[in-house]
GUTIBA-991073 format. One line per field, with one value per residue (C-alpha): residue in three letters; chain; x, z, y. Coordinates in Angstrom, 1 decimal, padded with zeros to 4 digits. Layout:
BEGIN
res <- [ala:...]
chain <- [A:...]
c1 <- [X:...]
c3 <- [Z:...]
c2 <- [Y:...]
% end
This chain:
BEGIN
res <- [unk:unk:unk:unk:unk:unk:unk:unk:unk:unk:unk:unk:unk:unk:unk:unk:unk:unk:unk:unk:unk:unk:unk:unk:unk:unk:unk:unk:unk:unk:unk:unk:unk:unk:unk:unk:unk:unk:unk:unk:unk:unk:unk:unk:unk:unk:unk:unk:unk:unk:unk:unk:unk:unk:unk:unk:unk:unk:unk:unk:unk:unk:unk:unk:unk:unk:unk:unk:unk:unk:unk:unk:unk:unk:unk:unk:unk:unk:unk:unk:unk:unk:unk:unk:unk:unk:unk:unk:unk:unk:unk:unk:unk:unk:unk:unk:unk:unk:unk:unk:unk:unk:unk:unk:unk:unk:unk:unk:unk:unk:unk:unk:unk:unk:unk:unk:unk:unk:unk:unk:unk:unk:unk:unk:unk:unk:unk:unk:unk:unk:unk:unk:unk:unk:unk:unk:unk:unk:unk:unk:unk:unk:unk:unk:unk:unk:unk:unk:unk:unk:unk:unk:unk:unk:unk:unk:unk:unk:unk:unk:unk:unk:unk:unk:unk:unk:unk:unk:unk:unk:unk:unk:unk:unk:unk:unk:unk:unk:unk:unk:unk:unk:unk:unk:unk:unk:unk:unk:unk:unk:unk:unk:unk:unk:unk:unk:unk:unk:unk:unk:unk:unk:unk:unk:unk:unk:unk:unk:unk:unk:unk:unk:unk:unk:unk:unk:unk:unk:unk:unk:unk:unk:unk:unk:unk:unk:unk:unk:unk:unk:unk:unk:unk:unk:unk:unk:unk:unk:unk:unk:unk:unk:unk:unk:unk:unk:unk:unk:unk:unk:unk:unk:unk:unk:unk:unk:unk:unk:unk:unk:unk:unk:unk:unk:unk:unk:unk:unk:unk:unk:unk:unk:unk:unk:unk:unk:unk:unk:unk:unk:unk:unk:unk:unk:unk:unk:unk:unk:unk:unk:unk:unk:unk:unk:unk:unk:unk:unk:unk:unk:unk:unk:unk:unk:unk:unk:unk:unk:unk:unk:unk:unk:unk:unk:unk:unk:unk:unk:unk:unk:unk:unk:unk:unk:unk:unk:unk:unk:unk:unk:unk:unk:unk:unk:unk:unk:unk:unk:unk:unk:unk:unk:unk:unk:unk:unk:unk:unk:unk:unk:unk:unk:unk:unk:unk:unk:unk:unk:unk:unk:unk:unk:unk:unk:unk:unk:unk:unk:unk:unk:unk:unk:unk:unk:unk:unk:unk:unk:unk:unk:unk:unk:unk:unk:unk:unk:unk:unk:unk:unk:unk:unk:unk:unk:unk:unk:unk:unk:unk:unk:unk:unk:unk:unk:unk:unk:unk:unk:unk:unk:unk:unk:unk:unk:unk:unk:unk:unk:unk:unk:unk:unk:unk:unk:unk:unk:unk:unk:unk:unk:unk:unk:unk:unk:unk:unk:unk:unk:unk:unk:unk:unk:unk:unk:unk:unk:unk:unk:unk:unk:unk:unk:unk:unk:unk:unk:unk:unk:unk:unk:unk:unk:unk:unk:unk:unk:unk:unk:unk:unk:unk:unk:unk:unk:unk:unk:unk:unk:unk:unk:unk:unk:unk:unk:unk:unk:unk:unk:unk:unk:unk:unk:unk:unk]
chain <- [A:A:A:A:A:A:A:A:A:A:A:A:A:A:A:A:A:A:A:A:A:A:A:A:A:A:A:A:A:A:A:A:A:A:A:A:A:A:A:A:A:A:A:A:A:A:A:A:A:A:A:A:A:A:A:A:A:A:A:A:A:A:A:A:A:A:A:A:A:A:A:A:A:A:A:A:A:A:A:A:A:A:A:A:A:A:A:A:A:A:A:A:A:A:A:A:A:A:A:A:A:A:A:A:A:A:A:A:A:A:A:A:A:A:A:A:A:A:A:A:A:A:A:A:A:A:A:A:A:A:A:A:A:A:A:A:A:A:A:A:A:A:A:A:A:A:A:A:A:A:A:A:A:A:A:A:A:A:A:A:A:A:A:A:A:A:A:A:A:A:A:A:A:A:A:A:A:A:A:A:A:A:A:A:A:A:A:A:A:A:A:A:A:A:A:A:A:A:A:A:A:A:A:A:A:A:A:A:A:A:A:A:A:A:A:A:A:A:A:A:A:A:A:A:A:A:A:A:A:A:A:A:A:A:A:A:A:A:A:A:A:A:A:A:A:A:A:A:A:A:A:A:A:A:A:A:A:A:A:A:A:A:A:A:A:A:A:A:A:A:A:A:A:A:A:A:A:A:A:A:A:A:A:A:A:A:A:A:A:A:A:A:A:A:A:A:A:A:A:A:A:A:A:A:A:A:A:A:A:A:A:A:A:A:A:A:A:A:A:A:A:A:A:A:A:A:A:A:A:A:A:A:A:A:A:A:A:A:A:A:A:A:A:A:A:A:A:A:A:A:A:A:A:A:A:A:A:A:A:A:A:A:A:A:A:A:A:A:A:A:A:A:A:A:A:A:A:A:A:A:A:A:A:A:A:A:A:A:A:A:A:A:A:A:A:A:A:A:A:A:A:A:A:A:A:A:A:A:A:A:A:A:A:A:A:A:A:A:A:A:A:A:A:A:A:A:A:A:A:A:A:A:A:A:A:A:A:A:A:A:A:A:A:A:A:A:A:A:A:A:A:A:A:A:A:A:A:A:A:A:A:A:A:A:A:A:A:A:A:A:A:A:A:A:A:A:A:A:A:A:A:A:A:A:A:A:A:A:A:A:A:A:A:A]
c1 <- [003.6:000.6:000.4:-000.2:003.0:005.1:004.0:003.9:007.9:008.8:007.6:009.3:012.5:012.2:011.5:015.1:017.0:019.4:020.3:023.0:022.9:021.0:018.1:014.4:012.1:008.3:006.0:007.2:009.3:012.7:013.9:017.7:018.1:021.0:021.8:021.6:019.3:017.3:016.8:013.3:014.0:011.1:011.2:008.2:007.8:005.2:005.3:001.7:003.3:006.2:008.9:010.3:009.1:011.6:010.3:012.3:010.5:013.7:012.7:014.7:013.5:013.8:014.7:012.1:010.7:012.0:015.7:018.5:020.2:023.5:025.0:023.2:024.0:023.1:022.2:022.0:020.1:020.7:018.3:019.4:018.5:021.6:022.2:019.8:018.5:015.3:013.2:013.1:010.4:012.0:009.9:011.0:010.6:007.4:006.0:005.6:007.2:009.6:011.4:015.0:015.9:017.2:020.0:022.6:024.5:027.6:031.1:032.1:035.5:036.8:040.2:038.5:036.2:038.9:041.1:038.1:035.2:032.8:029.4:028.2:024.5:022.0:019.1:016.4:018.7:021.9:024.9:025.0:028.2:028.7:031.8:031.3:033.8:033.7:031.3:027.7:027.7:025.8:028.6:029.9:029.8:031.8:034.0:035.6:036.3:037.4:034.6:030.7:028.4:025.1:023.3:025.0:023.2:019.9:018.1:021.5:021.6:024.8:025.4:027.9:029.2:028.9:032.3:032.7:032.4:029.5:028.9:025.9:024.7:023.8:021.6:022.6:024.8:021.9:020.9:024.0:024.4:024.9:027.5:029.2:029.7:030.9:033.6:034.8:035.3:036.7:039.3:040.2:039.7:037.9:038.2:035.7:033.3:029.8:030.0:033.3:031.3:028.0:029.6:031.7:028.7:027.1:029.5:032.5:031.3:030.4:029.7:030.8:028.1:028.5:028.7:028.6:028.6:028.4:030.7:029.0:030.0:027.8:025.2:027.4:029.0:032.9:033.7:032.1:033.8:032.7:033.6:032.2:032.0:033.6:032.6:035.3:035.6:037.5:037.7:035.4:037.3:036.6:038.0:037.3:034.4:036.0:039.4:041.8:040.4:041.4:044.7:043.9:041.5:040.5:037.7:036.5:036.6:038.9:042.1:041.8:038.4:039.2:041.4:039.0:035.8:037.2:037.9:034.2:033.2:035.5:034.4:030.6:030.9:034.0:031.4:031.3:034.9:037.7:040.5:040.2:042.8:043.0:045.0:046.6:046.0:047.5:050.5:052.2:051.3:048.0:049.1:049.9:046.0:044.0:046.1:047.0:049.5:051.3:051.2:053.2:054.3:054.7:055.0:052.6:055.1:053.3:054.5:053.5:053.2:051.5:053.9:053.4:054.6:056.2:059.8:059.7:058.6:061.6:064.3:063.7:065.1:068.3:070.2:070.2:066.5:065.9:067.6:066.6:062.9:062.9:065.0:062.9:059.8:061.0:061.8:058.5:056.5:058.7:057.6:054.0:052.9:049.8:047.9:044.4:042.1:038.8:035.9:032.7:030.7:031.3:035.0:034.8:034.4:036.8:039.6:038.8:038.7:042.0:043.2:042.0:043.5:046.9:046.8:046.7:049.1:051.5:051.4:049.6:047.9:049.6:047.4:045.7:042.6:041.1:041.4:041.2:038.9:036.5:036.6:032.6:033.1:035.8:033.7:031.0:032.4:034.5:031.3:029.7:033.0:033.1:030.2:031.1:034.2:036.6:038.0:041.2:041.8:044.6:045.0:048.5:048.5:051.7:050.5:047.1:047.2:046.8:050.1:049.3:046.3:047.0:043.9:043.3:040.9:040.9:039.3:038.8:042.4:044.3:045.1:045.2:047.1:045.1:046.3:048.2:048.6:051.3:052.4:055.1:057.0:057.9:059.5:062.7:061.8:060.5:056.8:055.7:058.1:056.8:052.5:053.7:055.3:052.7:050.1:051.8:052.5:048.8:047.3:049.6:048.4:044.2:045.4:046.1:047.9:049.6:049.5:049.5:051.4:050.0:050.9:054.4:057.9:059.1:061.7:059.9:057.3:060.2:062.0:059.0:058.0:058.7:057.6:056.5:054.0:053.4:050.8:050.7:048.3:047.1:045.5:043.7:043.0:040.6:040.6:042.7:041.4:042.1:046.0:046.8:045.2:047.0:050.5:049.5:048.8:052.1:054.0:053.0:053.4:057.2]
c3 <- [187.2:187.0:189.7:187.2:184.9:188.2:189.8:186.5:186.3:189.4:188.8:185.2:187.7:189.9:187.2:185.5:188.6:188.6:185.1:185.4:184.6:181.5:179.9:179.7:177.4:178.6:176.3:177.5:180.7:180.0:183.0:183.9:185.8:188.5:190.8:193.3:195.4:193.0:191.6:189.3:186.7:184.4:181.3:179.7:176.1:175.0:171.1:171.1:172.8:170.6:173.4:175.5:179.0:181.6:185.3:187.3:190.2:192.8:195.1:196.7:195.0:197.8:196.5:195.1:197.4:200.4:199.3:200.1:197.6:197.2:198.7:200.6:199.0:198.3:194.9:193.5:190.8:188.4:185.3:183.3:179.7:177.3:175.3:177.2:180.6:182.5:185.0:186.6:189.3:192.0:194.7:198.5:201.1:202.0:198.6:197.6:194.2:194.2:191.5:192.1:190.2:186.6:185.8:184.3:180.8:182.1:181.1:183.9:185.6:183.4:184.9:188.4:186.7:185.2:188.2:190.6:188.3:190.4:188.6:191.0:190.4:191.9:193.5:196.2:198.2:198.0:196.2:195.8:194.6:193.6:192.9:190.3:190.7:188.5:185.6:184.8:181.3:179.9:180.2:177.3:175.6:177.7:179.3:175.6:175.4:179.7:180.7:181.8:179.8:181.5:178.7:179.5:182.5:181.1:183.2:184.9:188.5:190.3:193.0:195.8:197.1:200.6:201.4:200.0:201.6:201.0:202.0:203.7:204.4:207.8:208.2:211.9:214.3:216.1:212.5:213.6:217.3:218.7:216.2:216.0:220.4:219.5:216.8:219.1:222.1:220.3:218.6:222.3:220.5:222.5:219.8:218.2:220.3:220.0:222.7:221.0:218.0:219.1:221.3:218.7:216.4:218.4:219.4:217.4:213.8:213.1:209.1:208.9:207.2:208.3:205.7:208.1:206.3:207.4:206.2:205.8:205.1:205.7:206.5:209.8:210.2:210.4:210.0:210.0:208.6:210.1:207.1:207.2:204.2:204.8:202.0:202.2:200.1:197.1:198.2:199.5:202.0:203.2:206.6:209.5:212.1:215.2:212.8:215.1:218.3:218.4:219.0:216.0:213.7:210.9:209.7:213.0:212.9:212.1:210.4:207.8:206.8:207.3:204.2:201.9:203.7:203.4:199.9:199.3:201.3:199.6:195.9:197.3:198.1:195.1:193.7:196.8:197.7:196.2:198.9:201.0:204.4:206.4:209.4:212.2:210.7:212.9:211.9:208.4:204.7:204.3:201.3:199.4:200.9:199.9:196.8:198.7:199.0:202.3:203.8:206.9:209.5:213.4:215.9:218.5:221.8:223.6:226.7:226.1:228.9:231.4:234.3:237.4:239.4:238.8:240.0:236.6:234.0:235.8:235.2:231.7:231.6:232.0:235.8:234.9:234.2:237.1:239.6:237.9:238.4:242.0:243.1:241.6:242.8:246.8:246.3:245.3:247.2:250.3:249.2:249.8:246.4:246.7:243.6:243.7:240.8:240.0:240.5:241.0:238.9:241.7:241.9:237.8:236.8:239.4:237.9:234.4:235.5:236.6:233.0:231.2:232.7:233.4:229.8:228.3:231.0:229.5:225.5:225.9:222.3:220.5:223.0:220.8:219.1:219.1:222.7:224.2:221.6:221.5:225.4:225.7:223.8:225.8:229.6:227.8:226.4:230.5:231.5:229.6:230.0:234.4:234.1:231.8:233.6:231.2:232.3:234.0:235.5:237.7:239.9:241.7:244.3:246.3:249.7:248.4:245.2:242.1:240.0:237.4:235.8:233.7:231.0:230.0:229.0:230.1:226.9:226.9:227.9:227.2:228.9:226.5:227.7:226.0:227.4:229.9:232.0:234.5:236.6:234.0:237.0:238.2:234.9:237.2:239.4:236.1:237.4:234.1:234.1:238.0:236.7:233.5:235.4:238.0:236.0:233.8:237.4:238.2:234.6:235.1:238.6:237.5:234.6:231.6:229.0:227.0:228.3:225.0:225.6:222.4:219.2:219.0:219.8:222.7:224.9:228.2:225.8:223.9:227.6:229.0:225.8:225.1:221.3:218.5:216.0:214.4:213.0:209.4:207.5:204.1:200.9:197.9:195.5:192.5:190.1:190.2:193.6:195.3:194.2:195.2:199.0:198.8:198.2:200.6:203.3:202.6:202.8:206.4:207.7:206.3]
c2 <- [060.3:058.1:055.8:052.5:053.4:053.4:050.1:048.2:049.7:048.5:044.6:044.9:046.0:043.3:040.8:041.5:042.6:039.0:039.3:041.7:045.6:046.2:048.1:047.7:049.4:048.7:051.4:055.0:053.8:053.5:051.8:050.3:047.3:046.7:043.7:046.3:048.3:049.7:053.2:053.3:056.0:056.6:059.3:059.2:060.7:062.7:062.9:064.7:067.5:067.8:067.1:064.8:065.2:063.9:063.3:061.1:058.8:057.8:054.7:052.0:048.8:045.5:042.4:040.0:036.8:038.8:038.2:040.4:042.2:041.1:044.2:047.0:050.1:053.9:055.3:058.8:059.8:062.6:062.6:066.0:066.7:067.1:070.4:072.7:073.7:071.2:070.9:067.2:066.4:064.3:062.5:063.5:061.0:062.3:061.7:065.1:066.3:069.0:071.0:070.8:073.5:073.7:071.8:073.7:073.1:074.5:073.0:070.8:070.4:068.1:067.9:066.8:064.2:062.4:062.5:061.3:060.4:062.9:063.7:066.8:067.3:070.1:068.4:069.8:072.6:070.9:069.4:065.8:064.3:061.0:058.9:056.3:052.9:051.3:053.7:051.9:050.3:053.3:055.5:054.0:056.8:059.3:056.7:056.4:060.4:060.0:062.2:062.2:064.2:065.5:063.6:060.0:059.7:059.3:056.3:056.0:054.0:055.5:052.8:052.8:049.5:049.0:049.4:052.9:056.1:058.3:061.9:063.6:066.9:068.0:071.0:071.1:069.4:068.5:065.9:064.0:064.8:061.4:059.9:063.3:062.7:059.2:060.1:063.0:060.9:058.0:060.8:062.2:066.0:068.1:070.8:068.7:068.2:069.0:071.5:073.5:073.4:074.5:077.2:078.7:078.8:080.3:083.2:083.5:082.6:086.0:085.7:082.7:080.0:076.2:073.7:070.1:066.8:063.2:060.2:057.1:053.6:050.8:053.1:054.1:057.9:057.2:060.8:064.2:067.2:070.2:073.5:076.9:079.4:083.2:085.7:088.6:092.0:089.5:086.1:083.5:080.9:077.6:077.0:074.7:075.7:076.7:078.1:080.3:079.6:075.4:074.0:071.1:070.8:068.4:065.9:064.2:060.0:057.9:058.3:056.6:057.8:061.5:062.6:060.9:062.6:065.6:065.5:064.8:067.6:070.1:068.6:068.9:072.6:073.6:076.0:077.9:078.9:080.3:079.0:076.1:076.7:073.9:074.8:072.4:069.4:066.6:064.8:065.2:063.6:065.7:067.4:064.3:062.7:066.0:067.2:070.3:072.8:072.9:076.6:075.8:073.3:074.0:071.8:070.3:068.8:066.2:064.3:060.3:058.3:057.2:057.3:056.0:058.6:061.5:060.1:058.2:060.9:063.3:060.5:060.7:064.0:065.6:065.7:069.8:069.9:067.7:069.5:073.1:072.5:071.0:074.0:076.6:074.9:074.6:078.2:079.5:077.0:078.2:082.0:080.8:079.5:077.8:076.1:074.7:073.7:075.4:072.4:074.3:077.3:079.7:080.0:080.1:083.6:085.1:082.5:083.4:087.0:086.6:084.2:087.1:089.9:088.2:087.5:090.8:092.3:089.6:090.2:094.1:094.7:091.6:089.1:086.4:088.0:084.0:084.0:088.0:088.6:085.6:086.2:085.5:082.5:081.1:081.9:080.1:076.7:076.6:076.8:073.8:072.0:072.2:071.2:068.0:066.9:068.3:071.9:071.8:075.6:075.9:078.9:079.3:082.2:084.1:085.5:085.8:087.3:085.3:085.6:082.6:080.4:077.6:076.6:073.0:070.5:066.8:064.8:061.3:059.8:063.0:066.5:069.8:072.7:075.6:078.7:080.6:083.4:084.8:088.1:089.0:091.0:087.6:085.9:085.7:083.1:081.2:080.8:079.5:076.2:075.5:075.9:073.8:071.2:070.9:070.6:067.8:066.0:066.1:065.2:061.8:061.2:061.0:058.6:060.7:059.1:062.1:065.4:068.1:071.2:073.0:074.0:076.1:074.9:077.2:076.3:075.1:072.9:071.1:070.4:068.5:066.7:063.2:063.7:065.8:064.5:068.3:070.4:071.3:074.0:073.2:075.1:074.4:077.5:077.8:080.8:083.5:084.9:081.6:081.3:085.1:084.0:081.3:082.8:085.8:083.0:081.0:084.6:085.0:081.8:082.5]
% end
């Protein structure tokens, strides 16, 4: 593009910016006009050559006289021919032009663009999408029929107000390190923390290919939702990183920013999976937020507090469950039960030796395959999270020999039970309730707010807990291939 067409567009655009959206024709530029941060679109026409040569020149416009715009916002900007396949030439930030690939004349969802106006465009290496509220007044055209045609957004600016959420696309984790350690902290998930994520990634993803993506809204990330891509023999899945292997997943931010992230992250990468399962999505309404179908509930105990002693929790509960559990724990500690907590990198492998093996003498060949069989995983993220603050690993011994380990994390104001092992020869003297309890008793005494038993409803959890906000698994399918997964996964869930 030649240098004098461009800087003569941009001081037409600047000249006609307050006068509302509309069009300016200045010689071959056809440029559109927004009160807005600007988007300079230029399509020059070349009748000598017996076509119409689109190249597109994107570049935020600032206001004129140093004035703010009167909103700060973000613009896309999709400049397809109509009726047959282009090229468009798209300046990066560097100022380099780049072909963005040809811009297919394939029929659209239509369904989906009606129901969330969504224009999904291919430019550089990745999707953009882009919701319209309201549509520009040169959509006209296909607002009248209640779709967008690639040809109606010709020297289109797509704007998005400030207050509106837009999507990103991280390469890395590392592109968005600091706010994604902010949003985990302030959610209290340590299944979502930069160090689950990175150390799943890095030794449990197998074939799995990450799709990360930031929400923005005023320019801030309020959410990131962390997906990866499966390929198997027939169907391609969308999943949550770290699927399996976490007690609850979901977008990470706030709440009220996550459903609608997430639906912008699953419309941005649509073309790349038959199935979408979200599983252990916290609380309940997330197939009426994301349009899904529900797969299956389970439940997620938690004891709320804090407390300040121990006394207090216990006379919440039953006289039978106070008296059983003092009894059985005199008994045992009389037997020579003796608990300590693992606190430096030396006494760490033997305990998880000892988790490990206790755990597959317990369940034998139906032991979890997230957690026996992503054993190298789970030694590594223990290791990063001693050394953080947050592992809670409890080993209880009987005359020397270690007969139980409990497994947690302590995360911001809350303590995760994660997993558990016991001597199975000693289910009699009900060892589990006694590791359970006193590892409750000592999350409450360093401050915890709400100690999470994990996802499941057995007995001992529901006898503890004080609540039960839940856990539910979602789907969305596309095609054929994507409704047979998803009846297959709501089959097994029962």
């Amino acid at each position: 593009m030649e240098p004098a067409v461009v800087r003569v567009a941009e001081r037409k655009a600047r000249q006609h910016w307050e006068k509302g959206p509309h069009r300016v024709d200045y010689g071959r530029v056809d440029l559109v006009v927004a009160p807005a941060a600007l988007v300079l679109v230029v399509r020059v026409r070349e009748p000598h050559r017996g076509r119409t040569e689109v190249r597109a020149r994107g570049r935020i416009l600032g206001a004129p006289g140093r004035r703010r715009f009167p909103s700060r916002t973000k613009a896309a900007l999709a400049v397809p021919l109509a009726g047959r396949r282009s090229r468009a030439r798209i300046s990066s930030e560097d100022g380099q032009d780049r072909h963005p690939g040809a811009v297919s004349d394939r029929v659209r969802d239509r369904r989906t663009e009606r129901e969330h106006r969504i224009v999904h465009v291919r430019r550089h290496d990745h999707d953009v999408a882009v919701e319209l509220r309201p549509p520009a007044e040169e959509t006209q055209p296909a607002k009248s029929t209640g779709r967008l045609r690639p040809g109606d957004l010709h020297g289109m600016i797509m704007t998005v107000t400030e207050d509106q959420l837009t999507l990103e696309t991280l390469g890395s984790i590392g592109e968005a390190r600091a706010g994604w350690m902010s949003l985990a902290a302030a959610s209290g998930n340590p299944f979502a923390s930069v160090e689950w994520c990175e150390a799943w990634l890095e030794h449990a993803a197998a074939a799995a290919r990450p799709r990360l993506f930031a929400a923005l809204r005023h320019g801030e990330p309020v959410a990131i939702v962390p997906l990866v891509i499966l390929h198997g023999r027939y169907v391609r899945k969308s999943r949550f990183l770290g699927y399996g292997a976490a007690n609850e997943l979901g977008p990470i931010g706030a709440s009220d920013s996550g459903p609608e992230a997430l639906r912008l992250a699953l419309d941005a990468t649509r073309r790349e999976w038959d199935v979408f399962h979200g599983e252990t999505l916290p609380g309940s309404g997330w197939p009426e937020r994301l349009g899904a179908t529900l797969v299956g509930h389970e439940g997620s105990p938690v004891v709320t507090g804090p407390w300040s002693s121990w006394d207090d929790y216990l006379a919440t509960r039953s006289h039978n469950f106070r008296s059983e559990l003092r009894r059985k724990e005199r008994r045992l500690v009389e037997g020579g039960l003796v608990a300590r907590t693992i606190s430096d990198q030396q006494g760490l492998e033997p305990a998880l030796d000892a988790l490990f093996q206790l755990h597959r003498r317990r369940w034998g060949e139906e032991a979890s395959p997230f957690f026996a069989g992503l054993e190298t995983f789970h030694r590594a993220f223990a290791k990063v999270a001693l050394e953080r603050g947050w592992l809670r690993l409890r080993v209880f011994e009987l005359n020397g020999r270690i007969v139980a380990v409990t497994h947690g994390f302590r995360f911001g104001e809350s303590e995760w039970s994660y997993q558990f092992g016991r001597d199975p020869g000693l289910d009699h003297s009900s060892l589990g309730l006694i590791a359970s309890a006193q590892a409750i008793r000592e999350a409450f005494a360093e401050g915890a707010r709400d100690f999470k038993l994990g996802p499941g409803r057995q007995d001992y959890k529901l006898r503890f807990a004080t609540g039960d906000p839940g856990l539910e698994t979602v789907g969305i399918a596309r095609g054929l291939r994507g409704r047979a997964s998803l009846i297959s996964a709501k089959r097994r869930a029962g």
